[in-house]
C-alpha beads as a LAMMPS data file, in Angstrom:
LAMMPS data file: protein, C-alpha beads

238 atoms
237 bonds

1 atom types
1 bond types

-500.0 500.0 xlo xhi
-500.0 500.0 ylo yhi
-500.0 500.0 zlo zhi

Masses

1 110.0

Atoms # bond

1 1 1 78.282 -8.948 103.883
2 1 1 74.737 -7.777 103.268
3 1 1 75.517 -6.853 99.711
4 1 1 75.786 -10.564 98.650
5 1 1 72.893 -11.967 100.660
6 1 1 70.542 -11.308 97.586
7 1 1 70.021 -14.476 95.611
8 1 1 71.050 -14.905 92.111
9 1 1 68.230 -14.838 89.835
10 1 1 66.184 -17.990 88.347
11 1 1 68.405 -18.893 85.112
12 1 1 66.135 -18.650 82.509
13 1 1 67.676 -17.416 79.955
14 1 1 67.409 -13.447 79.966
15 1 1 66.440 -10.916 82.980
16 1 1 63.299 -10.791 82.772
17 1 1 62.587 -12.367 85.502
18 1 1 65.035 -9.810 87.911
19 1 1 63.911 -7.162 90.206
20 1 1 65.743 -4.307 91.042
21 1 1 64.184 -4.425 94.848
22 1 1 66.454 -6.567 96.958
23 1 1 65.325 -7.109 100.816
24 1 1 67.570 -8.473 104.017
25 1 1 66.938 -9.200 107.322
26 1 1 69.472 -9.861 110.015
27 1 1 70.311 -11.125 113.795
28 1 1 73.638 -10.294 114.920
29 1 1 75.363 -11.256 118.739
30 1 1 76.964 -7.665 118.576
31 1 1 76.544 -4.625 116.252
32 1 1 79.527 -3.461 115.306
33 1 1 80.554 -0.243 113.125
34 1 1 84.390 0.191 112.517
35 1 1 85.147 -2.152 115.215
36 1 1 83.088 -0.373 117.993
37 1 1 79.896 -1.808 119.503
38 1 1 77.043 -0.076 118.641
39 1 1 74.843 -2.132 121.093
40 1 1 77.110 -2.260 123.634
41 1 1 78.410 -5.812 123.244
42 1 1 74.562 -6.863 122.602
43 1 1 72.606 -8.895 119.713
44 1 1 71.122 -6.267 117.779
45 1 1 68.199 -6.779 114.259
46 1 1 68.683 -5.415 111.271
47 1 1 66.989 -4.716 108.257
48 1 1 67.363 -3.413 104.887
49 1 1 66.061 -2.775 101.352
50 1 1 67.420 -1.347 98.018
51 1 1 66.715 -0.477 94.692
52 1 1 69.213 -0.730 92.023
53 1 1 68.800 1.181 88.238
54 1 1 70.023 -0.663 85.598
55 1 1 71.715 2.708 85.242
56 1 1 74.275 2.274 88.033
57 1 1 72.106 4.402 90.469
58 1 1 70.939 2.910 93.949
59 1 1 69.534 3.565 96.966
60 1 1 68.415 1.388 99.997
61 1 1 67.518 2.277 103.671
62 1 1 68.826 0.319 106.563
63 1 1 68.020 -0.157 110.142
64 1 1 69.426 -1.545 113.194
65 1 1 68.650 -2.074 116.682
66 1 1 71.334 0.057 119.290
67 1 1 72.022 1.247 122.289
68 1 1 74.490 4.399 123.248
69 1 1 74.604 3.885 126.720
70 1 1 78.196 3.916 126.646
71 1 1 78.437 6.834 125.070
72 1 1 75.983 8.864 127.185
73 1 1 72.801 8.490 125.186
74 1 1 70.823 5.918 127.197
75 1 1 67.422 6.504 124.764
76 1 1 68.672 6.002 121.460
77 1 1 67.781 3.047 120.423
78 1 1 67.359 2.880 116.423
79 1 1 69.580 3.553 113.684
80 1 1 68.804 4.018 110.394
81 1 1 71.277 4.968 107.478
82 1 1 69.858 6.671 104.336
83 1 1 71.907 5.646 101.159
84 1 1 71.853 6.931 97.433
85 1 1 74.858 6.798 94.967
86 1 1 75.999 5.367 91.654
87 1 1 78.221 2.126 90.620
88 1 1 80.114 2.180 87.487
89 1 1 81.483 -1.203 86.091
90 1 1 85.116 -0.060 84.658
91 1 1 85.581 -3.686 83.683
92 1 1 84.084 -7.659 84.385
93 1 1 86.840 -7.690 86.962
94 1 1 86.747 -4.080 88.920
95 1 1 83.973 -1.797 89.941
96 1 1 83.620 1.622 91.654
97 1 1 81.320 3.383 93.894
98 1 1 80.230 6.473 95.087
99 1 1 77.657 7.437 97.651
100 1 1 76.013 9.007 100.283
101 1 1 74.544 8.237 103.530
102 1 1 72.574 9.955 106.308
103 1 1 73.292 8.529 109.608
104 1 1 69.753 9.056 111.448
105 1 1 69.099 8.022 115.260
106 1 1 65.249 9.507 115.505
107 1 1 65.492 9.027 119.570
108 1 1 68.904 10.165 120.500
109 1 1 69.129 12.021 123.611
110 1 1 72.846 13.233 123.582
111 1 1 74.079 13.986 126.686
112 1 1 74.385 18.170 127.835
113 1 1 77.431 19.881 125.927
114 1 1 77.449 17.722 123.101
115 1 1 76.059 17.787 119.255
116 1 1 73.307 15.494 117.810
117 1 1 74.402 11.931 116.779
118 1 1 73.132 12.524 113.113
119 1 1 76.054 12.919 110.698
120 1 1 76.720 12.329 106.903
121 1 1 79.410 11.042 105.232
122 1 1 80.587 10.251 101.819
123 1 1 82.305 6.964 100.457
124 1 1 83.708 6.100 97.774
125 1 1 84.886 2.813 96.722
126 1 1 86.728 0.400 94.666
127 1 1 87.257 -3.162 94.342
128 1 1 88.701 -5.761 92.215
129 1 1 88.046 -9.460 91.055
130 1 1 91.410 -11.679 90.795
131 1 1 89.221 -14.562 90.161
132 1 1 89.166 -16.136 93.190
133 1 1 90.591 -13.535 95.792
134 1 1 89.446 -10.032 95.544
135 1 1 90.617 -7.127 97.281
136 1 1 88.918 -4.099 98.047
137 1 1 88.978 0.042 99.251
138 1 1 86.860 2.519 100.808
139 1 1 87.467 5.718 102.074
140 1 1 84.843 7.673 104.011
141 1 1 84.468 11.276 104.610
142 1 1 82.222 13.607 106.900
143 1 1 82.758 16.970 107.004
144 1 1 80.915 17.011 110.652
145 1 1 80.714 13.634 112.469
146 1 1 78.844 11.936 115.276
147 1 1 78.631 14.450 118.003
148 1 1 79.775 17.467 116.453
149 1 1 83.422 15.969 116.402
150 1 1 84.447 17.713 113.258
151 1 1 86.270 16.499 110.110
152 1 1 86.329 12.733 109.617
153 1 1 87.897 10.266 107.348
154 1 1 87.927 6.217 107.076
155 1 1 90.088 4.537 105.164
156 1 1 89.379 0.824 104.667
157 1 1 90.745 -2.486 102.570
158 1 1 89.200 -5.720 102.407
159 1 1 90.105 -8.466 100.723
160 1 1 87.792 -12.066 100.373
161 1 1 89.009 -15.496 99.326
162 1 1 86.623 -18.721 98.640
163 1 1 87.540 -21.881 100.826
164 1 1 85.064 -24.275 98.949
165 1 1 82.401 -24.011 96.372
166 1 1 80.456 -25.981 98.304
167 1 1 80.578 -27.886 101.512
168 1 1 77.972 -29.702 103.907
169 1 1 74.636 -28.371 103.600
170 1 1 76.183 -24.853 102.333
171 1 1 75.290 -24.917 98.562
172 1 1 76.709 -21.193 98.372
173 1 1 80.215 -22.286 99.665
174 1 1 82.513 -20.980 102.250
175 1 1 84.148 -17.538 102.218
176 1 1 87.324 -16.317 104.370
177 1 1 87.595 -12.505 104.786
178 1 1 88.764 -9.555 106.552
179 1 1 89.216 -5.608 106.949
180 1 1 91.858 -3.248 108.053
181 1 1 91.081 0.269 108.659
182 1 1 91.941 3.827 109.908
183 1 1 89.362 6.256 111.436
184 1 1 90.886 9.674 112.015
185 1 1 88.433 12.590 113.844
186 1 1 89.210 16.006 114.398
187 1 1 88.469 16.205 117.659
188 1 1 88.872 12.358 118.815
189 1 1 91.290 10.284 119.402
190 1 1 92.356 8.055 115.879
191 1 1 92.152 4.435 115.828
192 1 1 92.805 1.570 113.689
193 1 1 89.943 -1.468 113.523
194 1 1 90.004 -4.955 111.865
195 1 1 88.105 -7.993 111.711
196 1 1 88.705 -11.554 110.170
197 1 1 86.314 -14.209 109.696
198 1 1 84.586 -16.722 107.295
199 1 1 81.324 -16.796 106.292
200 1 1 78.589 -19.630 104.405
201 1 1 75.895 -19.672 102.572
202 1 1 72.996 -21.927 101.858
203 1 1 70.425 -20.661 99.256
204 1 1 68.799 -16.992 100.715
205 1 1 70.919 -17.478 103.876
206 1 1 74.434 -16.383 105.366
207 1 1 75.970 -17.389 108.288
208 1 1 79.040 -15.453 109.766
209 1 1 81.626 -15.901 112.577
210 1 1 84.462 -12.854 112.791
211 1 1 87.086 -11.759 115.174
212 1 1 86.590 -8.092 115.678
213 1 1 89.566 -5.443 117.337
214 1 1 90.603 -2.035 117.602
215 1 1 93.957 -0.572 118.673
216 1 1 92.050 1.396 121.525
217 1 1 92.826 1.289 125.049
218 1 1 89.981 2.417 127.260
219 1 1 86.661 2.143 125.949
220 1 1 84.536 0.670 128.666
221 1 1 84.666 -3.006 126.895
222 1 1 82.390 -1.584 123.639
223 1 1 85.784 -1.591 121.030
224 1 1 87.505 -4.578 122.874
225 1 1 88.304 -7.792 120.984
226 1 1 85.142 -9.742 120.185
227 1 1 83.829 -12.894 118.691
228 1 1 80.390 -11.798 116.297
229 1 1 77.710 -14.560 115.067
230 1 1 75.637 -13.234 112.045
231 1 1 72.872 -14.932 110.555
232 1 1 71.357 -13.293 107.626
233 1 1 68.282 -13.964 104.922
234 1 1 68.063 -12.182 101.735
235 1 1 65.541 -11.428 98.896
236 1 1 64.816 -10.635 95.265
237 1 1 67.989 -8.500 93.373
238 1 1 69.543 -10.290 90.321

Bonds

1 1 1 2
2 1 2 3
3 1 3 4
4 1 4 5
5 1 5 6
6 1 6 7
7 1 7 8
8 1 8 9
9 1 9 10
10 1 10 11
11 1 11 12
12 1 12 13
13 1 13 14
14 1 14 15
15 1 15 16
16 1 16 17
17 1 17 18
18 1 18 19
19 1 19 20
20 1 20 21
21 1 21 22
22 1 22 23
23 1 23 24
24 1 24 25
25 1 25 26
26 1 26 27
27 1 27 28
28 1 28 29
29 1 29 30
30 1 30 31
31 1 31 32
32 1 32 33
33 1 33 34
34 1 34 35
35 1 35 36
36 1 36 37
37 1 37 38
38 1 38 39
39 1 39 40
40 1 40 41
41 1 41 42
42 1 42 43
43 1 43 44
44 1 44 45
45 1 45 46
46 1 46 47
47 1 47 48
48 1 48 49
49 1 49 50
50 1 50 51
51 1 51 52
52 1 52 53
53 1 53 54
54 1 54 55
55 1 55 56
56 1 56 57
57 1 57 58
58 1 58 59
59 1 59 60
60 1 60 61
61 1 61 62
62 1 62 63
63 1 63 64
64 1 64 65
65 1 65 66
66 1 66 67
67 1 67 68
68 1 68 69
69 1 69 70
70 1 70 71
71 1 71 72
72 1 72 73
73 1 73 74
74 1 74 75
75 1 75 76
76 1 76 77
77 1 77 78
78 1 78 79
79 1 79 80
80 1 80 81
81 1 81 82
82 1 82 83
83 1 83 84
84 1 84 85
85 1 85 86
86 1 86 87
87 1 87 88
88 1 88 89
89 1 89 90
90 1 90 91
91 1 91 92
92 1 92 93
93 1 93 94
94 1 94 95
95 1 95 96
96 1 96 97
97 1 97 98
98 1 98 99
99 1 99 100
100 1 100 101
101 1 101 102
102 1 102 103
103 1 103 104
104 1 104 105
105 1 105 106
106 1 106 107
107 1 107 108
108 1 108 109
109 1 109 110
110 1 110 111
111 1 111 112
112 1 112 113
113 1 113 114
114 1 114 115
115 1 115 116
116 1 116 117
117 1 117 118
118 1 118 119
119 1 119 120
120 1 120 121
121 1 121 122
122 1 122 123
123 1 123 124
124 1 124 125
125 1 125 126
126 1 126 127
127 1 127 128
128 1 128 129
129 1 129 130
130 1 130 131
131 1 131 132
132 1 132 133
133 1 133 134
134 1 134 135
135 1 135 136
136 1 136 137
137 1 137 138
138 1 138 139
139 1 139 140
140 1 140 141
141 1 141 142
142 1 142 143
143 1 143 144
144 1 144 145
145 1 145 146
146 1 146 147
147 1 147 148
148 1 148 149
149 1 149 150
150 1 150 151
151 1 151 152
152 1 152 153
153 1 153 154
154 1 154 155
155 1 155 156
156 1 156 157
157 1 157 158
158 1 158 159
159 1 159 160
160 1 160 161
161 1 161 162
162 1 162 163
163 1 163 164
164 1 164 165
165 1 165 166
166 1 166 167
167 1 167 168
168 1 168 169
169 1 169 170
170 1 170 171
171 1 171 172
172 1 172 173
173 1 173 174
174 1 174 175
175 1 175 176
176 1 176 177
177 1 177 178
178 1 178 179
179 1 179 180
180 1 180 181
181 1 181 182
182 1 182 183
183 1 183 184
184 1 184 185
185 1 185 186
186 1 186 187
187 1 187 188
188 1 188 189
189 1 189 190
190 1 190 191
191 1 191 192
192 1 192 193
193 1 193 194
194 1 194 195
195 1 195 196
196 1 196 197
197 1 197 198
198 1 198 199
199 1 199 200
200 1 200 201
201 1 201 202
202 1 202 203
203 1 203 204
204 1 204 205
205 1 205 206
206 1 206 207
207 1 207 208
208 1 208 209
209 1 209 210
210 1 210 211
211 1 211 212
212 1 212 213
213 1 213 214
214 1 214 215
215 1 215 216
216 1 216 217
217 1 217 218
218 1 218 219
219 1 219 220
220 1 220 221
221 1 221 222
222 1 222 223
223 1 223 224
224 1 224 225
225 1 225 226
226 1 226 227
227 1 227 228
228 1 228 229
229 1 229 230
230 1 230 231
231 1 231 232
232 1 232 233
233 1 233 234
234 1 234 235
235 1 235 236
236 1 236 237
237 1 237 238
């Protein structure tokens, strides 16, 4: 959702007057990666910013309030996700992507036995432009994930259709969308997430509400079915 929070830029005629610095800021009731809580079921802030090259090439950092209680790591309580690839326009309708990102938690304590939480992956996706819905996939690989858990892979599709152009107060319309996806770890158990909601926008601003599941059974409450409120402000981008 963050990658549309950056306004379009002031019509004027030509680009000059677009940056390639884009800036977000975000409150969420519940921080959720893949369909597990990464703030165990709590509201968590977030941040980002990015630059994109009018060459395709980007890179942004991101950051996010957690807590790993849960899974045995009571002091980490920052992420922040280090991101640089390339996007390649293969028509006005469909794009690709591919990047990397470093998965950094500078205060993790993990518990005795077990790796540091730091892992990379890398993703590549695709999506498409029907005109009004489009559909889009992502699949995710780390060669060593969270905790020393070994191979990794996520396979994801999304797809997003626009309710209204406008409505109310909400000059940016309304949006329904949702995700289905497979996370399979060497040395974890696989599960399958999804999430469905409908989001709004009204100039800089987003506001979300999404239903958020996983197919696993015992989790102590952190990848149980959920209701998440996201409000979100961006800045600058074209």
């Amino acid at each position: 959702m963050a990658a549309g929070l950056a306004p379009a830029a002031m019509a004027d005629g030509d680009n000059a007057g677009e940056s390639p610095w884009s800036f977000n800021f975000t409150v969420t009731s519940d921080y959720r990666f893949r369909g597990i809580s990464q703030s165990d079921n709590d509201p968590a802030i977030q941040g980002s910013v990015q630059y994109d090259d009018p060459s395709g090439f980007f890179a942004n950092v991101w950051g996010s309030t957690i807590d790993f209680s849960p899974f045995g790591d009571p002091d980490a309580s920052v992420e922040i996700d280090l991101t640089a690839g390339y996007r390649h326009a293969f028509s006005e309708a469909t794009e690709g992507t591919v990047k990397v990102t470093y998965y950094w938690y500078p205060d993790s304590d993990p518990p005795p036995f077990a790796d540091d939480a730091e892992y990379v992956e890398i993703i590549a996706g695709l999506t498409h432009d029907f005109g009004e819905l489009s559909v889009s996939g992502e699949l995710a690989y780390s060669p060593d994930y969270s905790g020393g858990l070994g191979d990794a892979f996520a396979i994801t599709g999304g797809a997003a259709y626009p309710i209204v152009p406008t409505w109310w107060v909400f000059n940016k319309g309304v949006e329904a969308s949702g995700h289905l996806g497979h996370q399979s770890i060497d040395d974890a158990e696989d599960y399958v997430f999804w999430d469905l909601g409908v989001s709004a926008g009204i100039d800089n601003f987003t506001f979300d509400v999404r239903y958020v599941d996983t197919d696993i059974d015992a989790c102590a409450n952190i990848c149980d079915a959920g209701l998440v409120l996201t409000a979100s402000v961006g800045f600058g981008g074209s």
